[in-house]
C-alpha positions in Angstrom: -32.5 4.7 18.5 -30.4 2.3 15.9 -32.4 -0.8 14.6 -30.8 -3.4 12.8 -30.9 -4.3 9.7 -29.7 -6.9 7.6 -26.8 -6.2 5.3 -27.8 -7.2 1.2 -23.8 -7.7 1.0 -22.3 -10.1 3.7 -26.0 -11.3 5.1 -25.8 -10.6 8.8 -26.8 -7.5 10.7 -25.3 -4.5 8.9 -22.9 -2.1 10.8 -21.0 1.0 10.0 -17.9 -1.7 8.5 -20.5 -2.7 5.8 -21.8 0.9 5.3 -18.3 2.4 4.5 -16.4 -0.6 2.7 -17.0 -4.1 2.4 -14.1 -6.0 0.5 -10.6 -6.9 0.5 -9.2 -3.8 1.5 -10.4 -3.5 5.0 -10.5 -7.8 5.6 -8.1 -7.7 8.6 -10.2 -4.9 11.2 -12.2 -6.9 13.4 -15.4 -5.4 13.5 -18.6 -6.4 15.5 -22.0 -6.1 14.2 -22.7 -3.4 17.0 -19.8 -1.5 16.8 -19.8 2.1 16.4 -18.8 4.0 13.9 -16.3 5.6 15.8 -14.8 2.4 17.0 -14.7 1.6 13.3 -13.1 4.4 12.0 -10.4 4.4 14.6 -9.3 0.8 13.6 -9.7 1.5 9.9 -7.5 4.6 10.8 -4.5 2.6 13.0 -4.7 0.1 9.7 -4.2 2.7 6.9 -1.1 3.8 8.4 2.1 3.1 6.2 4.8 1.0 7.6 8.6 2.7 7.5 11.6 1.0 7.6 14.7 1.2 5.9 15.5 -0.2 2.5 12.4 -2.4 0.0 9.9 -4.3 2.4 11.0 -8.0 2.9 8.2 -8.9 4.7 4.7 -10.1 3.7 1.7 -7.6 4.0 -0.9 -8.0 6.5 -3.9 -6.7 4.1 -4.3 -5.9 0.4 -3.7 -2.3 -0.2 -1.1 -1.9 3.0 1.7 0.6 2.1 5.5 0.7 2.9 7.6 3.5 2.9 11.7 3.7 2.3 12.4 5.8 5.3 16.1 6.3 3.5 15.1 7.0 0.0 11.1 8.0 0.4 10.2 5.5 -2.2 6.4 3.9 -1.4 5.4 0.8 -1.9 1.9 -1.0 -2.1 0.4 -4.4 -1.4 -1.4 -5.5 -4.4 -1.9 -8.8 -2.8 -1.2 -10.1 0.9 0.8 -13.1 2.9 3.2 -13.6 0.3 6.5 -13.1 -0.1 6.5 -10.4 -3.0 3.3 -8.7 -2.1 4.6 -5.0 -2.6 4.4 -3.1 -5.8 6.9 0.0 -5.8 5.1 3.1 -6.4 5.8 5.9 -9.2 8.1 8.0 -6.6 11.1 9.6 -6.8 14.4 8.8 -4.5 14.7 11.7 -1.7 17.8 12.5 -2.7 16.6 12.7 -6.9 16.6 10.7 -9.9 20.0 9.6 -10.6 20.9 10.4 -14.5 22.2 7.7 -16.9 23.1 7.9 -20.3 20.7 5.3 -21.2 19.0 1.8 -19.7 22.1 -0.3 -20.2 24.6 2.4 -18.3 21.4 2.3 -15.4 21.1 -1.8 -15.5 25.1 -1.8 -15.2 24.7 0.8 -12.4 22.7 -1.9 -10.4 19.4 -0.3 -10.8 17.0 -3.1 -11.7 14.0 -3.2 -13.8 10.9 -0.8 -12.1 13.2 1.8 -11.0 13.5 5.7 -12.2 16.5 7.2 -14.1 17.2 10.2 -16.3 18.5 11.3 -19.4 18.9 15.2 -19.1 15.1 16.3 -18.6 13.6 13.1 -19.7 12.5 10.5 -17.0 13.0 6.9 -17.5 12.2 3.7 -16.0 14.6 0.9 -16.0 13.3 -2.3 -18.3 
């Protein structure tokens, strides 16, 4: 039998939500003290999945840590904050379809890659300033 206890962090009866995480990251499942832990898991599960669309996310993140992928070029994206316009930080990732090569960061600025994004000179890997 479960008893209840009360939970040091968030002062109300502790549940499995408290017991795995409590912070930022998981703010946006709804959890009920006396849920159980599989109900938990399965609504931290549906939330950790990425969201896919084509081309850099335009829309605002739902929950800190949410992550986008660029179903046309595989490049992943994460929310370092949420609600905001620019809440998605690109991720170290390469294009699908490779790194393109420039001669240097001017010849990849004029190319129209903009600062954050990966180029090459021969074997060397850059990132556009």
């Amino acid at each position: 039998m479960r008893t209840a206890e009360i939970c040091p962090t968030c002062a109300t009866y502790q549940n499995a939500k408290c017991i795995i995480y409590d912070g930022s990251y998981l703010t946006n499942i709804f959890v009920n003290p006396l849920d159980s832990l599989e109900t938990i898991l399965t609504k931290i599960n549906n939330n950790l999945v990425p969201l896919t669309s084509v081309g850099e996310p335009i829309s605002p993140a739902t929950y800190v840590g949410q992550l986008y992928v660029d179903s046309s070029t595989s490049l992943m994206y994460y929310a370092s904050t949420a609600g905001t316009a620019n809440d998605f930080d690109q991720v170290l990732t390469s294009p699908i379809n490779g790194v393109p090569e420039y001669a240097d960061n001017s010849d990849a600025l004029l190319a129209g890659l903009i600062p954050g994004k990966l180029y090459r000179t021969g074997d060397f890997l850059k990132i556009v300033h």
